[in-house]
N, C-alpha and C positions, 0 to 999 in steps of 0.2 A: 521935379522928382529927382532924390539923390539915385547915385549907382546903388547904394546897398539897397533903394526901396526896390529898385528894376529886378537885382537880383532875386530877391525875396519873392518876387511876385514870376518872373521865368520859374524859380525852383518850386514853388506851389504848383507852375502848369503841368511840369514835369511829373511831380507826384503825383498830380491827378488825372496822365496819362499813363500814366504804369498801372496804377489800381487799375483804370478801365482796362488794360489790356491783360493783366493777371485776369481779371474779374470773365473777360472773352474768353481766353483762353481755357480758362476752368468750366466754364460752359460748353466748349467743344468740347474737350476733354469728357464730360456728363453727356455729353450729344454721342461723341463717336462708341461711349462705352454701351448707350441705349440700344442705338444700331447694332453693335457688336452682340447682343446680348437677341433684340430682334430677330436679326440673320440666322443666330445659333438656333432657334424654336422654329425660325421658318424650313432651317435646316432638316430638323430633325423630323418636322411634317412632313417635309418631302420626301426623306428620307422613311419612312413610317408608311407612306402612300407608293412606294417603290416596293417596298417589301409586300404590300397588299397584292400590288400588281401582279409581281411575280409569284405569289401564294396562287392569285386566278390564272394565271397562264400554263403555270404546271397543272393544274386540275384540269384544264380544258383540253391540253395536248397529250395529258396521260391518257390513253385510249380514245383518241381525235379520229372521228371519223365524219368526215365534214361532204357534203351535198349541196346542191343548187336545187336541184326540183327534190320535192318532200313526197308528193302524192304521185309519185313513178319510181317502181325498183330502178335503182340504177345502172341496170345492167338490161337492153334491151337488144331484140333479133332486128337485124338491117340487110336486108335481101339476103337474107340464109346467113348474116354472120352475126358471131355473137359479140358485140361492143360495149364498150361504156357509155350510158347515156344522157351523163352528166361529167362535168369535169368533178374530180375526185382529190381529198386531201385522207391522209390514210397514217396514222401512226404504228411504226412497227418497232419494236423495242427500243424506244426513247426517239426515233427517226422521224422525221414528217417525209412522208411522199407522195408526190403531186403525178394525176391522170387525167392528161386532156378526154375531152366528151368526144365520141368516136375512133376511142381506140380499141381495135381491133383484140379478139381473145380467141386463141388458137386452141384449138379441144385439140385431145391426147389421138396421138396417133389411130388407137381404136377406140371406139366407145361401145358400150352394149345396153343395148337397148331395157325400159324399165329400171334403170340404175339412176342414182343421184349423182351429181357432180357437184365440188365443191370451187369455189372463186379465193382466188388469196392474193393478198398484197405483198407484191417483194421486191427488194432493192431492184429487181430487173423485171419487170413489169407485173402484170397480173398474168394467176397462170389459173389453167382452171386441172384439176386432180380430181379422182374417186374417193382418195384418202380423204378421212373427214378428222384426220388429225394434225398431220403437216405434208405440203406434196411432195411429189419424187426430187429428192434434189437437193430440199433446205430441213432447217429446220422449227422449232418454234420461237429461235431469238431473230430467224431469216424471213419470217413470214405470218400471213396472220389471216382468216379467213374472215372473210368480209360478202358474204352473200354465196349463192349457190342456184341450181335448178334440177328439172327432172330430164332424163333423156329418152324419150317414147315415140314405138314407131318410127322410126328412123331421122327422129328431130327432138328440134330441145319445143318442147313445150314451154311457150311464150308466156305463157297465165301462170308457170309455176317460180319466175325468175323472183327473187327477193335479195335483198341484201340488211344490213347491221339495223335500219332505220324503217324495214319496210318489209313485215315477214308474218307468218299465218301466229297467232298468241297461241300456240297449243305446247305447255308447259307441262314437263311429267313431273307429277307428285309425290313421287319418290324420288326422283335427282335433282329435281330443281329445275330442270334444262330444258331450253326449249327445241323444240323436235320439226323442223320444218320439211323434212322429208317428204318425198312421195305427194304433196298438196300442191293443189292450181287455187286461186283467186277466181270465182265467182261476181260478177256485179249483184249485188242487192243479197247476197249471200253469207257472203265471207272465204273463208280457206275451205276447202270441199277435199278431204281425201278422193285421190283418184281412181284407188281399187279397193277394195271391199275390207272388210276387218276379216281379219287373217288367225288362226290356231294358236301363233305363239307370238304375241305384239311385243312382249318384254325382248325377244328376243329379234324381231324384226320391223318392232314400229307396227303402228296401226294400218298403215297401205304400203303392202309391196308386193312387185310381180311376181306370178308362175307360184306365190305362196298357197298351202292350205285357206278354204276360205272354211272362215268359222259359220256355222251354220246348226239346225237342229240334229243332224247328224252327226256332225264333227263340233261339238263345242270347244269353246276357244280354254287354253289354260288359265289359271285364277292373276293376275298379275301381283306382284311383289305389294305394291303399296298394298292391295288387300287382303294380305295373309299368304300369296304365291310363296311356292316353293322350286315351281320349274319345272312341277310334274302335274302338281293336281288341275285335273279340268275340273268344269262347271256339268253339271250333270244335264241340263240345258242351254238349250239358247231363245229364250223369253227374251219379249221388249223388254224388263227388267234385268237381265244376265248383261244385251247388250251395252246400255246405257251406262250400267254398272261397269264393265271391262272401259268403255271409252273414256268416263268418265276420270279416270288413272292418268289418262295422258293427255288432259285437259280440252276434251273434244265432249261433242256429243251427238246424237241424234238429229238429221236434217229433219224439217216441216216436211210438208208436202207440199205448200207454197215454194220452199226453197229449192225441192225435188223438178219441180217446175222448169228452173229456170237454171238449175245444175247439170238438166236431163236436155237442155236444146241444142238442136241439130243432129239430132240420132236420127234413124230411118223409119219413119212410125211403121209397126206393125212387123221390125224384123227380130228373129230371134233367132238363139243358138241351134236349138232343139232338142239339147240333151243336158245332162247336168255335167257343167264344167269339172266340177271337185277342185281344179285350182283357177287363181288369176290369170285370164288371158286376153290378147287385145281382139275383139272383131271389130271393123270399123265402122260396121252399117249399128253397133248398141254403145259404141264411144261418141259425146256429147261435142259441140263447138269447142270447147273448153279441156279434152279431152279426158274427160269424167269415165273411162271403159266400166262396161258394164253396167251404164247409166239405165238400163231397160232391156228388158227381153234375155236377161240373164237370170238372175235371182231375183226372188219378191225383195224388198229391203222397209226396215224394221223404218219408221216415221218417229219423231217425235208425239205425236196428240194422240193424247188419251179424252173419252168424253163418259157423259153418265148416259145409260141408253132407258135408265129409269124416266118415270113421268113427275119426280120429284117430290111427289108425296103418299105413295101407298105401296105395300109389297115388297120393303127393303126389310134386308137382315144382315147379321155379320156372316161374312162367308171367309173361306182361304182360299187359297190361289194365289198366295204371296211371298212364292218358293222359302217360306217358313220365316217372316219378317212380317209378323201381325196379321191383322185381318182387315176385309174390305167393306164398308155398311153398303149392299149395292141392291138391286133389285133383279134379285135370284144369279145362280154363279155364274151366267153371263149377261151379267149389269155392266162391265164396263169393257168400251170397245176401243181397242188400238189399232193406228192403222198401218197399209206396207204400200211403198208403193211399185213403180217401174213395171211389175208383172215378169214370171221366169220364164224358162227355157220354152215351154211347152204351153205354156198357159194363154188365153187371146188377150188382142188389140195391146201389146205394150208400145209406151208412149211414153215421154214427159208429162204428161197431165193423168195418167192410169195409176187409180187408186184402188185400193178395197179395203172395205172396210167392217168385217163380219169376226175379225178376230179378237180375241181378249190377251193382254198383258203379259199374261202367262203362259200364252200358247207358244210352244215349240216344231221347228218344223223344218226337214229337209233341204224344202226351198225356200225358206228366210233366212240371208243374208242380214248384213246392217255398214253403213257408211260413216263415217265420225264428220266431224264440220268443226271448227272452233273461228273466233272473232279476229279482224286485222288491227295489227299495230302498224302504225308509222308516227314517228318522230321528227319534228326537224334538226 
């Protein structure tokens, strides 16, 4: 083989290692641009999936009020003190702030009795206030209210404690708001006003102390959602009138079965003896659950109505439906409503003491009436 063939055939090897390596190269080059172009979309998922994240994290902790136990207010009595009884996460104007379970909550120097108190979250602990708007001290960008109770009898009633997640659903229909004042939690119940419907509920809520009690004597004024002006009464107080006013602040009439078991632990058979006129506590006619006035104070108006007809003979339209139609019943006292607890003067009042002789539309000195509405809780 001459030199020129040797060359000839080196410089072919050569050639045909450069193309392969142009030819590699160009394929990384196609590779790294792949990846490059990969990376950017994986980029922008993730990036896509971060901005998600942070869209849910801002809705969670804008108004985060976060619990461990769901079916217990969070706020519970610990040998006479009032604590947290769950660890607590609490958002107060854009803030997260965290409360160990058992921390202690210091009520205001004086309290008085029959009054609300309200719980609030603030950069220096929980404070408990009267004010049901911001407590002594902060303001509404410093604090934020997060539960509440009633203060009766010289203690916080344990049955009335609620907090943001755990509180009585009685919603007023004209504000929107829900009104958890003055109510204890019942088992098998619900939220049970503690003292009787009151004269002027727009202005006081449907249960508070030492107030006028709305009654056949004293009817209660008309409330705002249903045409109130602030002056005009009800010309009675019918299981109708009542129903009617409760109805406004998303309550209503207890059963008798519910009366039952609202009205245990009073003293059977004890009574005032005279007619109250306002809200007041005696201990031997206030309930376990301290329901005052659960019996042996005023009759109070029941939910059930029945036909006392035999169902097919001797019915007609009658009134009696303080001028809202007529009733087909058999004769004007066809249909029977009942009261229960039994009043001041009246015998054997009891938790299980009923009567039942009255009609709808009867009005009457010693009929009272109690609101009840359903429990929320949320986790």
């Amino acid at each position: 083989m001459t030199d020129s063939t040797v060359f000839q055939e080196a410089s072919n090897v050569l050639t045909e290692a450069t193309q392969a390596s142009v030819a590699q190269t160009e394929a990384a080059q196609a590779l790294t641009a792949e990846v490059a172009n990969k990376t950017a979309a994986i980029d922008e998922k993730v990036n896509q999936a971060i901005a998600l994240l942070n869209a849910s994290l801002d809705i969670h902790i804008d108004g985060l009020f976060n619990k461990r136990i769901v079916s217990e207010p969070a706020f519970q009595i610990d040998a006479g003190t009032l604590k947290s009884y769950t660890d607590l996460s609490v958002e107060v104007n854009g803030v997260i702030y965290s409360f160990s379970e058992g921390s202690a909550l210091a009520l205001p120097s004086s309290v008085t009795v029959g009054t609300d108190y309200a719980i609030y979250a603030t950069p220096d602990g929980l404070v408990v206030s009267a004010n049901f708007t911001v407590p002594e001290g902060y303001t509404a960008s410093t604090s934020r209210r997060v539960g509440g109770f009633h203060y009766q009898d010289g203690e916080i009633n344990e049955y009335s404690l609620y907090d943001l997640r755990y509180y009585p659903d009685a919603r007023n229909w004209l504000t929107g708001a829900n009104d958890p004042r003055g109510m204890a939690r019942v088992p098998g119940v619900g939220w049970v006003d503690i003292y009787y419907l009151n004269t002027t509920p727009d202005l006081l809520g449907t249960s508070a102390f030492g107030a006028q009690i709305a009654d056949g004597a004293s009817p209660p004024k008309k409330p705002q959602y249903w045409g109130g002006d602030g002056v005009v009464q009800y010309s009675d107080f019918s299981q109708y009138t009542a129903s009617r006013v409760l109805a406004a602040y998303g309550k209503r009439l207890v059963t008798t079965h519910e009366h039952e078991q609202l009205a245990f632990g009073v003293v059977t058979g004890a009574k005032v003896g005279s007619d109250p006129g306002t809200v007041q506590y005696h201990a031997d006619t206030t309930s376990k659950f301290g329901i005052v006035g659960a019996t042996g104070v005023m009759w109070q108006w029941a939910l059930e109505r029945w036909d006392r007809g035999n169902g097919a003979s001797g019915y007609s339209w009658m009134s009696g439906t303080d001028g809202e139609g007529q009733r087909y019943t058999a004769g004007s006292e066809g249909i029977g409503a009942a009261i229960v607890g039994s009043a001041w003067d009246d015998p054997e009042p009891g938790p299980r003491t009923s009567h039942w002789s009255n009609e709808p539309s009867t009005s009457h000195s010693a009929f009272a009436a109690r609101g009840r509405s359903d429990h929320f809780e949320s986790c």
